[in-house]
LUMLOKE-572874 format. One line per field, with one value per residue (C-alpha): z, y, x; residue in one letter. Coordinates in nm, 2 decimals, padded with zeros to 4 digits, m for minus. Example, Ala and Ser with C-alpha at 12.3 -4.5 7.8 and 13.67 -1.06 7.14 Angstrom:
! LUMLOKE-572874
Z = (00.78/00.71)
Y = (m00.45/m00.11)
X = (01.23/01.37)
aa = (A/S)
***
This chain:
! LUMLOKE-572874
Z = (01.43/01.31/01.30/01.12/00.80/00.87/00.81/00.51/00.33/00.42/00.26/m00.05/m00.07/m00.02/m00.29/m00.55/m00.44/m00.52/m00.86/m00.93/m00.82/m00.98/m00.63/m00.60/m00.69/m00.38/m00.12/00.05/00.21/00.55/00.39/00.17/00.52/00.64/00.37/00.32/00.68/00.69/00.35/00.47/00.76/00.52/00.26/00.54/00.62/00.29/00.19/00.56/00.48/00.09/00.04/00.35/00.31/00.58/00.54/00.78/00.68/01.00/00.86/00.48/00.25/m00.10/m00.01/00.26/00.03/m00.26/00.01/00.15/m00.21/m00.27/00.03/m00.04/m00.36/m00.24/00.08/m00.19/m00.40/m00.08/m00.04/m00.39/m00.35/m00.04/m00.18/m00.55/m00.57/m00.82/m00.89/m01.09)
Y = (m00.60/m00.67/m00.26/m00.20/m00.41/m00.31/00.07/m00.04/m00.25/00.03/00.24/00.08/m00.03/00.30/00.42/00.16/00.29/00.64/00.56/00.34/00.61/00.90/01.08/01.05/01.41/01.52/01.25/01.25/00.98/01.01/00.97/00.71/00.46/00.57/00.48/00.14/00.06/00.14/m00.06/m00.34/m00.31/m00.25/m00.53/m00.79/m00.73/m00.74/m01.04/m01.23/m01.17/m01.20/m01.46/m01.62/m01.50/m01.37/m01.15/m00.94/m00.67/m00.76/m01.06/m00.99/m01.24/m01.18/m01.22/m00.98/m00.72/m00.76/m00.75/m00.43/m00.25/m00.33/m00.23/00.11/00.15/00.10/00.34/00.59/00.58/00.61/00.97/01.05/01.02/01.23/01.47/01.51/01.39/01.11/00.82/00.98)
X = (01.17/00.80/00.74/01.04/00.95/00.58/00.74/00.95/00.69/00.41/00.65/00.68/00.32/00.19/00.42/00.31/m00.06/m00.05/00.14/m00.19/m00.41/m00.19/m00.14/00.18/00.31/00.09/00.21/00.55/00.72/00.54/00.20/00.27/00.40/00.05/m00.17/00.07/m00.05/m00.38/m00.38/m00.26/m00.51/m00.82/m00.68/m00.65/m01.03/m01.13/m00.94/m00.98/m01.42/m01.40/m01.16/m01.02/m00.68/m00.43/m00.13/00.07/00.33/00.47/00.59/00.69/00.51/00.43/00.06/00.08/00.26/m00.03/m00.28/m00.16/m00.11/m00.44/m00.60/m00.40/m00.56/m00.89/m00.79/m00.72/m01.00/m01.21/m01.04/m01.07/m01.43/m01.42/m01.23/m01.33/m01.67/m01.57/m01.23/m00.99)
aa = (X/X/X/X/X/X/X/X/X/X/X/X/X/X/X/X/X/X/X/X/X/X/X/X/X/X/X/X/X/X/X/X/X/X/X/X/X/X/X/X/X/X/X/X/X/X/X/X/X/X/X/X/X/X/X/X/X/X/X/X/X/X/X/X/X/X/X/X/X/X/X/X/X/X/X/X/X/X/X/X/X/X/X/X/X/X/X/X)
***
């Protein structure tokens, strides 16, 4: 059941992400469940070294969730750098 709401919430947080970053008229559904999970992957090593703070998508927590959009965001800034040469 854990991959199931880690799909969903991915989903969502994904979405939320490329809204933020303003990529979300090049991103379909499929991409933005990826970049939710590898956000929530890079947010919870940010905020488990920064700040000491677990989440898991796996288990939906409005932690987890804010950690996940913003390890999106910073996932898509990193590929706006790659691609673009600068943030938009």
């Amino acid at each position: 059941m854990g991959w199931i709401i880690a799909i969903i919430v991915g989903g969502v947080a994904g979405w939320l992400a490329s809204l933020v970053m303003n990529r979300d008229a090049s991103m379909g559904i499929f991409w933005n469940i990826i970049v939710g999970i590898i956000g929530a992957l890079i947010g919870n090593l940010l905020a488990g070294a920064l700040f000491n703070v677990q989440g898991s998508i796996q288990e939906f927590s409005l932690t987890g969730f804010i950690i996940a959009i913003i390890g999106a965001i910073v996932l898509l800034g990193i590929v706006n750098l790659v691609q673009r040469g600068r943030v938009r």
